[in-house]
N, C-alpha and C positions, 0 to 999 in steps of 0.2 A: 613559651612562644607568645602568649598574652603577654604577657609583662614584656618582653621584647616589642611587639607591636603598640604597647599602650605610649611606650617611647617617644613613637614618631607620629609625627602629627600628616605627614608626607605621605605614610604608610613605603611595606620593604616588598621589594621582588622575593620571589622564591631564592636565590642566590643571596641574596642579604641575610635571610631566615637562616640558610647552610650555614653562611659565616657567622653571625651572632649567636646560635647556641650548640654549633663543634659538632654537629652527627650528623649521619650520613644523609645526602640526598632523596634516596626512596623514601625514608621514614620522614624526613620534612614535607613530602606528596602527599604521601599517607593521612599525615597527620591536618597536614593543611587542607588537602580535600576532607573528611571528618569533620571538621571546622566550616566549611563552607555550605555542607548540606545542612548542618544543625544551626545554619545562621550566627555562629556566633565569630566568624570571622567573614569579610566580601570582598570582590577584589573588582578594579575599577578600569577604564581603558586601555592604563598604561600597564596592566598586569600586576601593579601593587595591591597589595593586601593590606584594608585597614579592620577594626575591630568592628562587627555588626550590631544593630541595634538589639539583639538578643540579649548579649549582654547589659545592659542597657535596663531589659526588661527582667531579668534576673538580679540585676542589682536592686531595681523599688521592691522589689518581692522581698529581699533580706530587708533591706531600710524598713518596709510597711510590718514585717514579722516579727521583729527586733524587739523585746519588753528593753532590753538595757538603752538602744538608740531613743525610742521611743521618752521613755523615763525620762534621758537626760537632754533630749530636744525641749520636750516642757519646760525643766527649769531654764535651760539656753534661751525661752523664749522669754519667760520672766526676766532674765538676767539683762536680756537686751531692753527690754520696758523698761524697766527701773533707771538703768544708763544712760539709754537712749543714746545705744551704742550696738556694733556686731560682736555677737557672741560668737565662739567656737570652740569643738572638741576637737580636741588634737590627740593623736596615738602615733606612735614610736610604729616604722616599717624599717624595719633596719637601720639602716645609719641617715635616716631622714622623721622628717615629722609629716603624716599624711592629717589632710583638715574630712573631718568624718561625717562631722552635722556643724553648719552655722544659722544665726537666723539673724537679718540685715534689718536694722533700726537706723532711725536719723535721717535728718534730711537729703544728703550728699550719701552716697551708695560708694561702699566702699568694693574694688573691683576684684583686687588678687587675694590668693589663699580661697579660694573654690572649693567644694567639696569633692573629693577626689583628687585631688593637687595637693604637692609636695613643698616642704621649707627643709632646708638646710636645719640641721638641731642648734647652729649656733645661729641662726635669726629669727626675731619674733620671740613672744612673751612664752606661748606654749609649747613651740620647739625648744624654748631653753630648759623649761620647767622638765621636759624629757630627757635632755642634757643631762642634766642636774643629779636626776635619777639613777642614771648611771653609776656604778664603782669606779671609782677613780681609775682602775688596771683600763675600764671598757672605754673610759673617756680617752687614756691614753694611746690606747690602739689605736681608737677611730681617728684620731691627730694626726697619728704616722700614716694612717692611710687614704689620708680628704686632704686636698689642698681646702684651705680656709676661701667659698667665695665671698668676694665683695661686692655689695651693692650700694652703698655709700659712703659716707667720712664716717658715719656713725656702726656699720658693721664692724663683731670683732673680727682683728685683722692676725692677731697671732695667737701663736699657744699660751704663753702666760697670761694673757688677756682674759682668754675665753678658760684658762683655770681659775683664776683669780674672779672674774665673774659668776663660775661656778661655787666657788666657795659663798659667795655676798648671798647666791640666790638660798642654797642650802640654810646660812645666816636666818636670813628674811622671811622664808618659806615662802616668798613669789620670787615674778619676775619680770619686769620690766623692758622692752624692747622701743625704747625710744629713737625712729626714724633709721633705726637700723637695715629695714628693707627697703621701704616707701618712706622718705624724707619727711614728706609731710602730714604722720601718721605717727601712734604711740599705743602699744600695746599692752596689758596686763593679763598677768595669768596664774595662777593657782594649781597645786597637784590638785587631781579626784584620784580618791580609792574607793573601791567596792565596800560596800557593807560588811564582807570577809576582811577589810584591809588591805585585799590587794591592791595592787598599782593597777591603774585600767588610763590612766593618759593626763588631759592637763585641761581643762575650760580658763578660758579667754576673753578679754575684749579689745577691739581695736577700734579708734576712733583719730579724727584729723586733730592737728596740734593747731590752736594753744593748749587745747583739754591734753592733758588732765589738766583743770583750772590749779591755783594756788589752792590745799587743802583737799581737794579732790581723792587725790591719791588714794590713801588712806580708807578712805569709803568705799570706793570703788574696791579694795582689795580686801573689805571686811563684807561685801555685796558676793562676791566671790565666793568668799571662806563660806559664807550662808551657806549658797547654793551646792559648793562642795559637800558641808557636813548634813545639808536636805536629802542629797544625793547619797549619801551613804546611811543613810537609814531607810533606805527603800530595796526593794527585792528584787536584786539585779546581779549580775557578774562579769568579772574585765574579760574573762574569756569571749564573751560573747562578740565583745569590740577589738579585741585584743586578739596578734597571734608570732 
């Protein structure tokens, strides 16, 4: 029912609730009243129900208790000095990329991929790097069952595209999202893994084009690799960020 109402920005009637998660009426009362005494759901003139600041208040409590978010906001904040660029961590929530922790450097303040907000896995540098991660069987699924959106000339637009870009990134071991969301923006991204080796997500940077200057590149994705391999000799786990 959260995740239903995280949905809409509108927020849903009782009637909406029924029809988006298929059971019965009393138990969406039930449930929804429950919610509303514990503040973590409120409902507004028109009788919609949006998400409470409870939740709100339980989320900095995980953010502030986090040793792994914690850990790796430091170096995201390094990474952004060094740049003088927006860092972020990216994790894989199903068949999307959520942004976990950023930290905003440079003059001009870059506005989308928020924390708490979603990308498509084939747009941007760390949704791709999740992409990427994937077994080819999981990538093919996800095809069959996502229309491909597009947000510019530069989004991948079809399946051999966004295989074939899979393969380069795998190649490369980053990834590149040049104007592919935000036109006038280009993105870099690196896997991170835990100190175990696990997979735990993908840090990023995104800055306005011309950057990456001529030569840039390169540095930028070896600034990266740093911060990855800092980041895994520290006492952390993807579980923590990861589920």
């Amino acid at each position: 029912m959260l995740d239903l109402l995280a949905e809409q920005d509108r927020g849903l009637r009782m009637s909406d609730i029924q029809r988006g998660l298929g059971i019965p009426r009393p138990t969406v009362h039930r449930i929804v009243n429950t919610l509303l005494d514990h503040g973590y759901v409120v409902r507004d003139d028109d009788d919609r129900y949006h998400l409470g600041i409870r939740l709100y208040e339980l989320g900095m409590r995980v953010q502030s208790s986090s040793s792994a978010l914690d850990t790796i906001a430091h170096e995201l904040e390094a990474i952004a000095d060094d740049l003088d660029a927006t860092s972020y961590l990216s994790v894989r929530r199903g068949d999307v990329a959520m942004c976990l922790a950023r930290v905003d450097r440079g003059s001009v303040r870059i506005t989308d991929y928020q924390i708490g907000e979603t990308l498509p896995l084939t747009v941007g540098a760390g949704p791709k790097i999740l992409l990427a991660s994937m077994t080819t069987d999981e990538i093919e699924a996800l095809l069959d069952a996502t229309r491909l959106p597009i947000f510019t000339a530069n989004t991948l637009s079809s399946r051999r595209a966004t295989l074939d870009a899979v393969e380069q990134i795998r190649r490369d071991g980053y990834a590149v999202g040049r104007g592919d969301h935000v036109e006038i923006q280009t993105a870099i991204g690196v896997p991170l893994n835990d100190p175990y080796g696990q997979p735990a997500g993908a840090i990023s940077v995104a800055m306005f084009q011309p950057r990456p200057l001529p030569g840039e590149l390169e540095v930028i994705v070896q600034r990266l690799r740093v911060g990855a391999e800092r980041l895994g000799r520290k006492r952390w786990w993807a579980s923590e960020i990861s589920r």
